[in-house]
Backbone bond lengths (Angstrom), bond angles and torsions (degrees), N, CA, C in turn:
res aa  C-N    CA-C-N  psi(-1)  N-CA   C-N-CA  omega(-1)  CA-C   N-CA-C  phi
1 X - - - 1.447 - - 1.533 108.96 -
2 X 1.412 114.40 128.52 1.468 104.78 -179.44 1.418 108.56 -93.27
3 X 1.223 111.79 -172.12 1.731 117.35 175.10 1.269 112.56 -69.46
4 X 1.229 135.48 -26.58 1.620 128.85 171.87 1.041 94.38 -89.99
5 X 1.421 157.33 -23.08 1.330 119.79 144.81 1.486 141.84 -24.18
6 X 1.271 104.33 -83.02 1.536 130.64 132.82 0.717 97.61 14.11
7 X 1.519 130.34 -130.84 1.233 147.93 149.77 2.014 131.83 22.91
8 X 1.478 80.69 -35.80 1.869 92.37 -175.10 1.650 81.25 -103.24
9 X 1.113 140.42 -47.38 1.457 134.41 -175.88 1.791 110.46 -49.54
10 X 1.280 107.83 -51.74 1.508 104.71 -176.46 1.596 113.97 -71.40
11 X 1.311 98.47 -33.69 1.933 108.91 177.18 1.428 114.45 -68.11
12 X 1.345 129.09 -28.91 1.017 148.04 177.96 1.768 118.93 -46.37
13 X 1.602 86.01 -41.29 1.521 107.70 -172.81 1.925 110.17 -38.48
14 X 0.850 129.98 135.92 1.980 130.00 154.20 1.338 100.08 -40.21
15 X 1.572 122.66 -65.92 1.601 140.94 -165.22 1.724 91.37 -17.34
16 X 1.419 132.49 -52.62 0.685 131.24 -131.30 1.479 111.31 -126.68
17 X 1.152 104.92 -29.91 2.195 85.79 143.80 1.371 129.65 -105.72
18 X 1.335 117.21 22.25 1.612 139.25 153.62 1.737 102.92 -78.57
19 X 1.108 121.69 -42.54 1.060 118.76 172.15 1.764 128.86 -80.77
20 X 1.049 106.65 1.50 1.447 136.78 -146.55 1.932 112.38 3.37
21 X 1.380 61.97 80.77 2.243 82.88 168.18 1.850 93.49 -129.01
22 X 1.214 128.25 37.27 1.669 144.27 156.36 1.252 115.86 -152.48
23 X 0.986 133.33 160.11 1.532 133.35 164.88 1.982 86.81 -108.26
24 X 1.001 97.20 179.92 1.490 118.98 -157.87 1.374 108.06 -109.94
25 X 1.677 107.19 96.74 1.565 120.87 -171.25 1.764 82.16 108.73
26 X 0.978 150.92 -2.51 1.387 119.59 162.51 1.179 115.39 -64.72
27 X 1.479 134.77 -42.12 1.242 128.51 -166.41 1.903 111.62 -64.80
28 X 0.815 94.56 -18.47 1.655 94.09 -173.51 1.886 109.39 -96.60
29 X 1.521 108.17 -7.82 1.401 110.49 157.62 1.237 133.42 -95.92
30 X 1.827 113.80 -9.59 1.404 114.58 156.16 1.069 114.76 -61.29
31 X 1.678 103.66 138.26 1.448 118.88 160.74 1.552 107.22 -113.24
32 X 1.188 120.28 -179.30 1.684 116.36 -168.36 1.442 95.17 -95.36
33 X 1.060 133.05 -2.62 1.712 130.45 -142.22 1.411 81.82 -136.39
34 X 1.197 145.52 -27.93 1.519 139.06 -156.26 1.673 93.89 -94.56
35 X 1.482 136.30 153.82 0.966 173.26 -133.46 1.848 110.08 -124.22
36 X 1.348 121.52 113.40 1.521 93.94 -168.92 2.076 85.57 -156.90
37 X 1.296 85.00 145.78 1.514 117.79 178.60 1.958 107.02 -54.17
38 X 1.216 103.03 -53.93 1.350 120.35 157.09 1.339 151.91 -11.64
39 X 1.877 127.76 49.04 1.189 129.69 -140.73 1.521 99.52 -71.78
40 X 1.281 133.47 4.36 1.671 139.39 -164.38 1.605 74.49 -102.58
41 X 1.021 158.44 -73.17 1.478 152.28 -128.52 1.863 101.04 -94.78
42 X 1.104 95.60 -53.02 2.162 94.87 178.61 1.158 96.69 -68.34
43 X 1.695 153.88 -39.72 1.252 127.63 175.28 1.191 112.46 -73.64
44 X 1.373 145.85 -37.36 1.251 137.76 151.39 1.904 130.72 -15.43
45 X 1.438 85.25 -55.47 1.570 103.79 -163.86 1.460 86.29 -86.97
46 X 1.727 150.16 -50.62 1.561 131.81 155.52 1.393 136.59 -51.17
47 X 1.746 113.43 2.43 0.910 115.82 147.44 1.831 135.45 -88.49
48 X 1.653 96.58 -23.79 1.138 95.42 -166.27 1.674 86.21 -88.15
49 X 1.542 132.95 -36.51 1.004 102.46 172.79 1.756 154.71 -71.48
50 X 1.409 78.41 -6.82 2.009 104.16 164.46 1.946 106.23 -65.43
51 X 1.726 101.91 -45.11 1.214 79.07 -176.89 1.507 116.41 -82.60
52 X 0.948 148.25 -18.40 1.539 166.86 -159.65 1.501 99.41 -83.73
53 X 1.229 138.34 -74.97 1.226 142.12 153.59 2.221 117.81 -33.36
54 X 1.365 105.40 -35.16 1.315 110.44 178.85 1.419 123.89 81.08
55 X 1.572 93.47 9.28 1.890 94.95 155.47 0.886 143.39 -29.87
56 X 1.436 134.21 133.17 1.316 138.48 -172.71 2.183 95.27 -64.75
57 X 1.683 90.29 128.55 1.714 93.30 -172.29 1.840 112.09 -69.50
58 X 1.432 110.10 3.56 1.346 123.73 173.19 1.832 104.49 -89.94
59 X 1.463 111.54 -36.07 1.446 109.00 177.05 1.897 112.85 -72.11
60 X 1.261 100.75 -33.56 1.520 124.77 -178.80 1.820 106.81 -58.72
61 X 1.684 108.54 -48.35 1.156 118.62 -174.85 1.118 104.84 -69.18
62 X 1.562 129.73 -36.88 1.791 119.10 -160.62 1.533 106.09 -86.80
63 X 1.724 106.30 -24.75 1.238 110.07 165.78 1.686 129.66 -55.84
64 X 1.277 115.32 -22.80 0.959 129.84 -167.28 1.673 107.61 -102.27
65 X 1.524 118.37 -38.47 1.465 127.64 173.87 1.667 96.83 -72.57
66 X 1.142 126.73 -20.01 1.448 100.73 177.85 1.195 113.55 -114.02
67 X 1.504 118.33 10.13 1.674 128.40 158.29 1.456 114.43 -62.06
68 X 1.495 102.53 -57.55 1.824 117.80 168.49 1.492 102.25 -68.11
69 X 1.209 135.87 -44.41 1.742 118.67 -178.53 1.730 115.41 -55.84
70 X 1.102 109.70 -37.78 1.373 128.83 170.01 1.987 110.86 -53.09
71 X 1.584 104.79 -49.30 1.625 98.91 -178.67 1.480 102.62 -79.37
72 X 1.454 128.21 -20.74 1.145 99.83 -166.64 1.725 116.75 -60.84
């Protein structure tokens, strides 16, 4: 399974345009390589790549607290 797998597997979910953190047909226009407004999709894709790579889940976490410190 590659990382845009991944990635389209977790986005895929209902959870998540019932909740509306997707609009409907976004998940099937992410690509892993494409660029997106979207803080639900870049923490996704720095998680799956912390685990894939085998980052320490403390290096994974600060990566991710200073992804969101950055949008605020």
């Amino acid at each position: 399974m590659t990382k845009e797998d991944i990635l389209r597997a977790y986005l895929e979910d209902d959870l998540f345009i019932e909740k509306g953190y997707l609009k409907e047909g976004e998940a099937n226009k992410s690509k892993w390589s494409s660029t997106t407004n979207n803080n639900l999709i870049n923490v996704i894709k720095l998680a799956i790549e912390g685990e894939l790579t085998k980052e320490s889940p403390n290096v994974t976490e600060k990566k991710i607290n200073t992804l969101m410190n950055r949008q605020s």
